[in-house]
N, C-alpha and C positions, 0 to 999 in steps of 0.2 A: 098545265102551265099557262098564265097567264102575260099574253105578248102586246104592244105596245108602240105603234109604230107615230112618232114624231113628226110632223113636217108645220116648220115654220113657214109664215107666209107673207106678203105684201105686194099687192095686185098680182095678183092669180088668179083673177077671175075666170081668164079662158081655160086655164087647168083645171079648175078646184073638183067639178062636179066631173070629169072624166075621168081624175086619177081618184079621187076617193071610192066611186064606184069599180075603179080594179082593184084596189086594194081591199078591200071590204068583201067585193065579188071571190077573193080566195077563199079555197075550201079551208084552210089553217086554223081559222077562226081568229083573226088581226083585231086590234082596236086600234084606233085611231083618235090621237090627239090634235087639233090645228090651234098652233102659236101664232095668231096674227097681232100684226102691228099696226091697229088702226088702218089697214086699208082703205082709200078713201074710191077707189074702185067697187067698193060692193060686196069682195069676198067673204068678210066673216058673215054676210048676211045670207048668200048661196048656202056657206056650211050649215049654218042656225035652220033655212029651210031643210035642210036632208035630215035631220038631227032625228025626227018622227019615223023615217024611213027605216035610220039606223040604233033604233033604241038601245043603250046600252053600249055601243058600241061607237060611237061615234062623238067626239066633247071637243068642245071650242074653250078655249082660254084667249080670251081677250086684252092686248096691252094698248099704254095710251099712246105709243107713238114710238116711228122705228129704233129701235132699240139695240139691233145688231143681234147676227145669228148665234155666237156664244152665246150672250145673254137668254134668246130666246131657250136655245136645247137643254142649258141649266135650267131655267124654267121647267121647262117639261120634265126635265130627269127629276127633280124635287116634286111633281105634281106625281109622275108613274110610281116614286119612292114612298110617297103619302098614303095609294091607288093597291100598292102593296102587288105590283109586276114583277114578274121575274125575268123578263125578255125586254130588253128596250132599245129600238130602232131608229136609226137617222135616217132621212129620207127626203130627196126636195119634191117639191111639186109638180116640176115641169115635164114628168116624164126622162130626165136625164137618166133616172134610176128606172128599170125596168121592174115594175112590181111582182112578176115572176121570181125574178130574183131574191126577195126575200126568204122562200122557202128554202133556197141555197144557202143563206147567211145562216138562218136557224139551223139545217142541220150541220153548219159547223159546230155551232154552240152543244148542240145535242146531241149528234152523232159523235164527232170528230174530237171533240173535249176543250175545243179551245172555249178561251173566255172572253175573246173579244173576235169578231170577225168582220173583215173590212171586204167591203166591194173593189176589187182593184183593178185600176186597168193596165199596170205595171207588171203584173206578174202572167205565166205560160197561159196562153188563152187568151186574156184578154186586150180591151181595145179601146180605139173613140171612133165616132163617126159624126162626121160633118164641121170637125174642127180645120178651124185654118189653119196654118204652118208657122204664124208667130204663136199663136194658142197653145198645141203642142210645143212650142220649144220652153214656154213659160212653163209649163206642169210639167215638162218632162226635167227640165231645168230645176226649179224648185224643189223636187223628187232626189235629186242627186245633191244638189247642195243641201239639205234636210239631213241626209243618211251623211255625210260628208263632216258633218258640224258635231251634230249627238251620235253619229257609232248604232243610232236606231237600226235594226235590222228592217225596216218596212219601206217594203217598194214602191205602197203608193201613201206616202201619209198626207198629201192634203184631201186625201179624198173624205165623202160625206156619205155615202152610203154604210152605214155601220150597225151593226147587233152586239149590245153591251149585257152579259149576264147581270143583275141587278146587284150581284155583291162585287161588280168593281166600281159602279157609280156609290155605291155605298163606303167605299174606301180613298175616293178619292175626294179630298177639301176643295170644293168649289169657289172658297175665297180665293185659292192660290191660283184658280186659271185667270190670265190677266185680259186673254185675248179676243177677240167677237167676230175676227172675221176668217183666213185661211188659217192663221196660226194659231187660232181654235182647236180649228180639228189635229195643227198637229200637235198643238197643247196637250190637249186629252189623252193621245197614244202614247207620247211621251211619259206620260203620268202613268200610265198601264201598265207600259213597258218598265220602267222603272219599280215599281210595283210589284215587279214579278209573275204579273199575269201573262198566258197562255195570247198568243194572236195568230189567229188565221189568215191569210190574205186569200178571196175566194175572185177569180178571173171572174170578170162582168164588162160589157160594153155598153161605155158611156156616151151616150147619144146627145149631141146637143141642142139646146132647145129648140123647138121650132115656131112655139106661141110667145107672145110677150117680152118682156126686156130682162137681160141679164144683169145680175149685179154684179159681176166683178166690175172694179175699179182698179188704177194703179195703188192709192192710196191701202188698198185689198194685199198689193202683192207687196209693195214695201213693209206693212205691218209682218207681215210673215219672214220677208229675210231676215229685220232687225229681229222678228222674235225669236228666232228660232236660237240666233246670238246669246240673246237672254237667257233662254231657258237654258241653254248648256251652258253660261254662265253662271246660270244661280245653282246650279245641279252643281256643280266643281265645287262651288263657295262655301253650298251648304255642305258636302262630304267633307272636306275641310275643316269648316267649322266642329263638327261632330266627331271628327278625329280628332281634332286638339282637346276637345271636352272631353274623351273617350282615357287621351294621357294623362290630364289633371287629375282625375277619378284614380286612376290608376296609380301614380305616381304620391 
């Protein structure tokens, strides 16, 4: 089975070459994608050096300029879909995500039967560490008004650490995700979910960064209230819709 693991980038330089080499360093046998966005710090060039390193196993896709992390992981989902992956991985750079933990998400997918499995820090086990106390009320906040809106059964959906079996990236229309930033991620679950696919939620501790600049933004978390709006708006509209074309057929 051929696995796949994602991680967008934009100055990462002080990660790039310490997480690739944990990830890689797994016995699993990972490959790795880097989605950079023009970094003007250096990174896609660190990746392009290790590239020799990692024959085979290691590819940079290059973009002209920050482009948001939706857009980037569609990117990649279309590029592992091309690649012909069966396993395909979110993942950030900074270490937030423990690369151990990957072999936890797989054997959801593999063991466990589900078809999507999500890193949570929401559900029994797991956690954050080195988060402030407005931090957590935003994600734990967010979390509850998400499940509160769409009836989603998932306790952590803006989270980013994720293993997608390749036949629900394959089923899901990536015209229809509108979003690039938190309400990305919970775009995609929703879509899943919807979809009928299988989700594991696997306890992991999220650590927060300790090299570099984070990208959340307010402008990050308003996308995500109003989307979330949306999405369980257009879900209502379109069942709707399809039921009244459902009666005219019938009728």
């Amino acid at each position: 089975m051929k696995k796949i693991v994602l991680i967008p980038t934009y100055n990462e330089k002080e990660n790039i070459s310490a997480i690739l080499h944990a990830v890689l360093g797994l016995s699993s046998d990972y490959h790795v994608l880097i989605i950079d966005d023009n970094s003007p710090d250096g990174t896609a060039e660190i990746v392009e050096s290790l590239i020799p390193k990692f024959t085979n196993r290691l590819f940079i896709s290059k973009r002209p300029g920050k482009q948001g992390l939706g857009t980037a992981y569609i990117h990649g989902f279309k590029w592992a879909s091309e690649h012909n992956y069966d396993y395909v991985f979110e993942m950030d750079a900074d270490f937030s995500h423990n690369p151990n933990d990957l072999d936890r998400l797989l054997a959801a997918c593999e063991e466990d039967g589900a078809d999507v499995a999500i890193g949570s820090r929401y559900v029994k086990g797991g956690d954050t560490e080195n988060w402030p106390i407005d931090r957590k009320l935003y994600s734990w906040g967010g979390s509850a008004y998400t499940r509160i809106i769409t009836g989603m059964p998932i306790k952590d959906p803006t989270a980013g650490f994720m293993c997608y079996k390749s036949k629900v990236l394959a089923d899901i229309n990536f015209d229809n995700i509108k979003f690039i930033g938190y309400a990305f991620q919970i775009e995609m679950k929703f879509s899943a979910w919807k979809l009928g696919y299988k989700i594991n939620e696997v306890p992991i501790t999220f650590i927060d960064r300790k090299i570099g600049v984070s990208k959340m933004s307010k402008g990050i978390i308003k996308e995500a209230m109003l989307g979330v709006l949306l999405m369980q708006w257009q879900s209502t509209t379109g069942s709707f819709v399809k039921m009244i074309k459902r009666i005219r057929v019938n009728f």
